[in-house]
C-alpha positions as CSV (number, residue, x, y, z in Angstrom):
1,X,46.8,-27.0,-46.9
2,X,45.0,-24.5,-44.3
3,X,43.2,-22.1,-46.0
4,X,42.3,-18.6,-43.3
5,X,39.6,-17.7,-42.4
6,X,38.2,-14.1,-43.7
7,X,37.8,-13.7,-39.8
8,X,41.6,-13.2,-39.3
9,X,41.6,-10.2,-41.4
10,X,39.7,-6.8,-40.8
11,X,37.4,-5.9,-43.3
12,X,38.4,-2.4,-45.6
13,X,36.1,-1.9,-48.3
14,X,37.8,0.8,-49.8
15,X,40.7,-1.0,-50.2
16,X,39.3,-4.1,-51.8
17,X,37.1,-1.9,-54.4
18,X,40.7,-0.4,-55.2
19,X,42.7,-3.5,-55.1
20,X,39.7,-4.9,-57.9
21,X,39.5,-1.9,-60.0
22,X,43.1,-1.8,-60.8
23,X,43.4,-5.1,-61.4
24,X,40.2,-5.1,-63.7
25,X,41.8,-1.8,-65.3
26,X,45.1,-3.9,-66.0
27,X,43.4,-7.1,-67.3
28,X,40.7,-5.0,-69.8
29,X,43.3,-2.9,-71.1
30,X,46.6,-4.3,-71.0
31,X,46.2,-7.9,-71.2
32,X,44.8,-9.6,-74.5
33,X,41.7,-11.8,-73.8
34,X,41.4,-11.0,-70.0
35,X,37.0,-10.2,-70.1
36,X,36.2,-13.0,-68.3
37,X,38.5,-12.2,-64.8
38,X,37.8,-8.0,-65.8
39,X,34.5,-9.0,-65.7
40,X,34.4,-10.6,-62.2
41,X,36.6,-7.9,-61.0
42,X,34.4,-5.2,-61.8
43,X,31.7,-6.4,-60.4
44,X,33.3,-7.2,-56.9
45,X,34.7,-3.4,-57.5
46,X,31.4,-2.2,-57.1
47,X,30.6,-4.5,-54.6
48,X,33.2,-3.3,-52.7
49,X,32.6,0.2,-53.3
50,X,28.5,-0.1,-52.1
51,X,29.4,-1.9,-49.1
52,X,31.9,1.2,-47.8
53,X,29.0,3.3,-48.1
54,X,26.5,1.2,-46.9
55,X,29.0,0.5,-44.2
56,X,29.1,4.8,-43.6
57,X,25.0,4.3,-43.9
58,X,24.5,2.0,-40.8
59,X,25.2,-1.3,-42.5
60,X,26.0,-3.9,-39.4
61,X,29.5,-6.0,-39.6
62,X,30.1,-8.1,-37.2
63,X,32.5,-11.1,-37.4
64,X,33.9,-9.2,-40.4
65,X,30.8,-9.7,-42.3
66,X,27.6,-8.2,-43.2
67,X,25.4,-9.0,-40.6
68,X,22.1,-8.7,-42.1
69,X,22.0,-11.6,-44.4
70,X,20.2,-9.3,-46.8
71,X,23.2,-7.2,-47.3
72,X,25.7,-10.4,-47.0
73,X,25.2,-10.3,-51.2
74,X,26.9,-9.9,-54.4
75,X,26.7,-7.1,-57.1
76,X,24.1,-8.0,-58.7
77,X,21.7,-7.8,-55.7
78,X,23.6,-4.9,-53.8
79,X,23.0,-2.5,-56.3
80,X,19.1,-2.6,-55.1
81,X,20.1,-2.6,-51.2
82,X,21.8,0.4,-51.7
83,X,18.6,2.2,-51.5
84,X,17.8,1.1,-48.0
85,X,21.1,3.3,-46.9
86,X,20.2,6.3,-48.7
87,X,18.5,8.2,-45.2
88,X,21.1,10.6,-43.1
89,X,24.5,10.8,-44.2
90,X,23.8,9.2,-48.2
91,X,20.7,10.4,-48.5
92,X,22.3,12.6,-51.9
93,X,23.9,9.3,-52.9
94,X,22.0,7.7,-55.6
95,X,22.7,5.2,-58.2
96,X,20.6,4.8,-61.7
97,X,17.4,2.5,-61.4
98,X,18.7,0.4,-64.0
99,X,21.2,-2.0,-62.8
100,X,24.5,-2.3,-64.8
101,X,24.8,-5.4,-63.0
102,X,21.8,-7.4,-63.4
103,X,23.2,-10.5,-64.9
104,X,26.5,-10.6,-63.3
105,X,26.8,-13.7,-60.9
106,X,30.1,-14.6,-58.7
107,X,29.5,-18.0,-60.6
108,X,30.6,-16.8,-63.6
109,X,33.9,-17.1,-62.5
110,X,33.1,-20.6,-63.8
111,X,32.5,-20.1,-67.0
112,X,34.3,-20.4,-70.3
113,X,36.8,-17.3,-71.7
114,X,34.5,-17.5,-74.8
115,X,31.3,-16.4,-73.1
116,X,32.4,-12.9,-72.8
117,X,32.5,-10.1,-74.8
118,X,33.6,-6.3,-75.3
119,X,30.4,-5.3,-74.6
120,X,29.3,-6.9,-71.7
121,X,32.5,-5.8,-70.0
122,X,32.3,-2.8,-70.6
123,X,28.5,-2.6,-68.9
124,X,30.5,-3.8,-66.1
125,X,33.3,-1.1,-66.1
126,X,30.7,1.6,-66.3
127,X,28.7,0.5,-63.4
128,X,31.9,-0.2,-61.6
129,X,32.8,3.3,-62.7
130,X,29.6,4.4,-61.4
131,X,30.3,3.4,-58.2
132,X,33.7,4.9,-57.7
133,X,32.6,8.0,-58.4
134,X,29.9,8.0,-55.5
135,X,32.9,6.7,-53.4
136,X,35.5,9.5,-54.4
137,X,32.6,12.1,-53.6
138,X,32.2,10.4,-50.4
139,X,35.9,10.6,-49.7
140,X,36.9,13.7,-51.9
141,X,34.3,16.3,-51.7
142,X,31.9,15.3,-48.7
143,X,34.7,14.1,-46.6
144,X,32.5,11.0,-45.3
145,X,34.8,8.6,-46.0
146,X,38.5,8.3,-45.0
């Protein structure tokens, strides 16, 4: 079996984060005991969603990845490198100190259905939700982002 490379496919952001959130959206609320893959997809959501900005900010991609292995990170540590883009263009884009996503890990994706709950997903919806809402601006109001 030949797996591709993410290198044969261009990199959108935006498109991810809303490819994630729907799908999160779908397995939360539609789909009985779906938290552990809403979970996972709400974190990548934001993920997604940082990155466009950060992206917007000055963030480097090259090779369809983010160059500065700082930034190359999931959720849990993006929310903190977000700060280092908020100069120019995002410096009115801020984010609460407290990270929603502080003990989300792409690992989890691992773990058993039974080790999550209501609550913790919902953490995770509401920080994704967070971020979506700095995107929209972006997009909607400031016109920053296509």
């Amino acid at each position: 079996m030949h797996f591709m490379s993410t290198t044969n496919f261009a990199i959108n952001f935006l498109d991810a984060m809303e490819r994630h959130w729907q799908d999160a959206e779908l397995l939360y609320n539609q789909v009985p005991q779906r938290l552990a893959n809403a979970d996972q997809l709400y974190g990548l959501t934001a993920e997604c969603g940082l990155k466009a900005l950060m992206e917007k900010g000055g963030m480097d991609i090259v090779n369809n990845q983010a160059h500065k292995s700082k930034y190359k990170k999931h959720i849990n540590a993006t929310w903190s490198h977000f700060s280092d883009f908020r100069q120019g263009i995002l410096a009115l884009y801020a984010l609460p100190n407290t990270n929603p996503f502080n003990h989300w890990l792409i690992d989890h994706r691992y773990a058993s259905c039974s080790d999550f709950d209501a609550v913790r997903v919902q953490q995770h919806q509401a920080g994704a939700q967070q971020v979506i809402n700095l995107v929209r601006r972006a997009r909607d109001i400031d016109g920053i982002l296509p």
